[in-house]
N, C-alpha and C positions, 0 to 999 in steps of 0.2 A: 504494500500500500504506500502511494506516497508520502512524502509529507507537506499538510497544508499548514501552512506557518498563522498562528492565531493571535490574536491582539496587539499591541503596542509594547514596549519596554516601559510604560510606565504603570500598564492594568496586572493586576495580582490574581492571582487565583490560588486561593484558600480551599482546601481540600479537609474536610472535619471527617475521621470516622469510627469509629467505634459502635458496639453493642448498643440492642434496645435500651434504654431510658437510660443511656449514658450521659444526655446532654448536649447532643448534638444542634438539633435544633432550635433551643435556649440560649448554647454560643452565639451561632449565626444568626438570630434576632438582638443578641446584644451586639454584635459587632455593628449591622445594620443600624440597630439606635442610636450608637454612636460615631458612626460614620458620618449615614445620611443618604440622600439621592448619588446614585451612581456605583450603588453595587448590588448585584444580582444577588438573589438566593438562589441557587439550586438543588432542591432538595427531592432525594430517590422516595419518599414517601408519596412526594406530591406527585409526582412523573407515576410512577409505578402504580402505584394503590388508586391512585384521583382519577389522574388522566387515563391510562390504559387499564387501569381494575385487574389488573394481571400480578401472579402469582410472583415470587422471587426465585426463579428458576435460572442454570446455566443459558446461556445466551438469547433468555428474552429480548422482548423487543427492549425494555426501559433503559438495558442498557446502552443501545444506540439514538435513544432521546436523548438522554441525560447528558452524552458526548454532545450529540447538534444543539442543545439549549444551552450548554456550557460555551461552545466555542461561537455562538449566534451571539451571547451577548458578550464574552471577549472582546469578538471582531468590534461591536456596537461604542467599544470602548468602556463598557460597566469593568469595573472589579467582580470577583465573581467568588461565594463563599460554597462551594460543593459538597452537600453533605449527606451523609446517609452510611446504613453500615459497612453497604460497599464491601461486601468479601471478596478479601482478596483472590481469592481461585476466582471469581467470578468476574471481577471489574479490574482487576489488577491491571490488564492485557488496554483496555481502555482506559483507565488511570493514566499509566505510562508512557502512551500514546498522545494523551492529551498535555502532559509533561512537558513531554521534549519537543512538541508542537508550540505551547507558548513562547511567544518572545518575552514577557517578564518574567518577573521572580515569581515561583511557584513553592507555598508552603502545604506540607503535609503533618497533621496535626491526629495522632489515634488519644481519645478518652477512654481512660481506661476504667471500670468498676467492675468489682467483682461479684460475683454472680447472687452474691445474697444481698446486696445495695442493689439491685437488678429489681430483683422481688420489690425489694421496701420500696424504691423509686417506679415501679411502674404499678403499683396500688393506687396511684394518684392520678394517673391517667385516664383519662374519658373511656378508653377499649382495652381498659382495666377486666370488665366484665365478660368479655368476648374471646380476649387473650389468656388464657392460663398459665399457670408456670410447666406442663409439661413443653406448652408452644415456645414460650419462652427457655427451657433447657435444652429443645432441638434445635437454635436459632445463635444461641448463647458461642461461642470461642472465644477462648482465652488466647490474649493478644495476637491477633490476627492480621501480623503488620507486612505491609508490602516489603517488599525483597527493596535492596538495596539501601536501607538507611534512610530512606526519605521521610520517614514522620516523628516527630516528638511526642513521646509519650507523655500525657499530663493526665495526672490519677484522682483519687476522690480529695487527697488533702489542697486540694486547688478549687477554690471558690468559682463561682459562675462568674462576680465581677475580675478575682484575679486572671480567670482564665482570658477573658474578653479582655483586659488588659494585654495581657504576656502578649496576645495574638497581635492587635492593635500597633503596639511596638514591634515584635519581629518583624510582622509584614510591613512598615513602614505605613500603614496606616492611618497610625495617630498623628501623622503628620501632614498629610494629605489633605485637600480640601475637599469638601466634598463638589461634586457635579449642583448646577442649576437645571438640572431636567424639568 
């Protein structure tokens, strides 16, 4: 496959992932709220579950949504925060791809909780009722991190604001303006 070269040297993309009720998508709203206009969320619940209603299976379709809505709003010039559990046997391959395709800086970020903060953390969830903990022990891997070093593992002693913090500054964008969209 080629390579089609995506965004600008100055747009980020932010890759969150880790297990259910790890916090994934609580980072990427607080980074957004302190951002502002001009950075994407993309997140594999919305794509997957929302838009296609389809199952988390080896090479569904959501996996090649989530590549074209990530690199659409790259190209668009957003910042773009990518998140979801993303297993790696499964998304690793388009991960990767989407990588070394950016022209800017690309961070990788796994949240890590362990499997009984799992439980206690997704008791509070709306599909709390729907979801059981056997669904949640088939779904569950322990650190599940992509090959080559690319993500930082940040664990449960890291707050939701530290987290959104730590990110903010790595990616350089606490510094950034945000977009007038």
């Amino acid at each position: 496959m080629a390579t089609v070269v995506v965004g600008t040297e100055g747009t980020r993309l932010i890759v969150l992932r880790g297990n259910s009720a790890s916090g994934k998508s609580s980072v990427a709203a607080g980074i957004r709220d302190r951002f502002g206009r001009g950075l994407a969320i993309v997140g594999q619940d919305n794509l997957r579950r929302i838009v296609l209603r389809e199952r988390d299976l080896p090479g569904a379709a959501n996996i090649g949504l989530i590549d074209t809505v990530a690199r659409y709003a790259l190209a668009a010039g957003y910042h773009v925060v990518l998140e979801g559990i993303l297993y790696a046997d499964r998304y690793g391959e388009m991960l990767a791809r989407l990588r070394a395709d950016h022209r800017g800086p690309t961070h990788g970020y796994y949240l890590h909780v362990p499997f009984g903060e799992t439980l206690v953390r997704h008791a509070t969830k709306p599909i709390a009722e729907e979801v059981g903990e056997r669904d949640l022990r088939d779904w569950y891997r322990e650190l599940d991190l992509l090959p080559g070093d690319v993500e930082t593992v940040i664990g449960t002693d890291s707050t939701l604001p530290e987290t959104v913090d730590r990110i903010m500054l790595d990616t350089g964008l606490a510094c950034r303006p945000a977009l007038d969209r």
